[in-house]
C-alpha positions, -999 to +999 in steps of 0.1 A: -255-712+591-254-719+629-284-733+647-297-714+677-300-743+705-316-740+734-301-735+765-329-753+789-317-789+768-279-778+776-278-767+740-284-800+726-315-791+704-326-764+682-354-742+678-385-748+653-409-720+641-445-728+652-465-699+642-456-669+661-427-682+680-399-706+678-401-736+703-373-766+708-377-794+695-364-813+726-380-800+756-408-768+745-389-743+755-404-713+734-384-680+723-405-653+714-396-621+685-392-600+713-359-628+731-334-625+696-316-598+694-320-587+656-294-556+658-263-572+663-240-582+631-254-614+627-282-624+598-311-643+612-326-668+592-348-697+590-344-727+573-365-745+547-376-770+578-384-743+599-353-742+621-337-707+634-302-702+630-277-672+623-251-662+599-220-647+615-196-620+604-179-634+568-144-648+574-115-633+554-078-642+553-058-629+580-030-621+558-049-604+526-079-599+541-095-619+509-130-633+515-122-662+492-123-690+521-122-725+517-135-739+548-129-774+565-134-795+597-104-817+611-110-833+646-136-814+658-117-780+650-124-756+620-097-745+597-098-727+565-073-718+536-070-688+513-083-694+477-067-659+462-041-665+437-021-637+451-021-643+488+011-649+504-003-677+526-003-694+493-030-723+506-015-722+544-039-728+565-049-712+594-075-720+621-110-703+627-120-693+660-153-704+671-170-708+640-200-735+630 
């Protein structure tokens, strides 16, 4: 899940759920309901410490379109590999575009 940070801290802290709306936890900055845009294609959620974050669109294999990802982080990039038996990518892997 990606964390929604605020942009009045330069996006260097996240937002908290206190009561009705969610405020940072670095400078108090408050988003209400009413700021998130909840018809887009992204899942909102909230974590078990309160914190709000999103779920993009899944990522599938550019080659067999397979949803069976294996994701990893090398030097601050994100990369992924397909897991399905049959792909002909057979493990290669390929990097993802902005993705948390």
């Amino acid at each position: 899940m990606r964390l929604i940070l605020c942009a009045e801290c330069d996006g260097q802290a996240p937002y908290q759920k206190t009561g009705p709306l969610f405020v940072c936890t670095g400078c108090g900055h408050s988003l209400s309901r009413s700021d998130i845009d909840l018809d887009g294609m992204e899942v909102w959620a909230v974590t078990e410490d309160g914190l709000l974050g999103f779920e993009g669109p899944s990522v599938t294999c550019p080659e067999c379109g397979s949803d069976q990802i294996e994701k990893t982080k090398f030097k601050s990039r994100q990369w992924a590999y397909c897991t399905e038996p049959a792909c002909e990518l057979g493990g290669l892997e390929f990097e993802l575009v902005d993705y948390s």
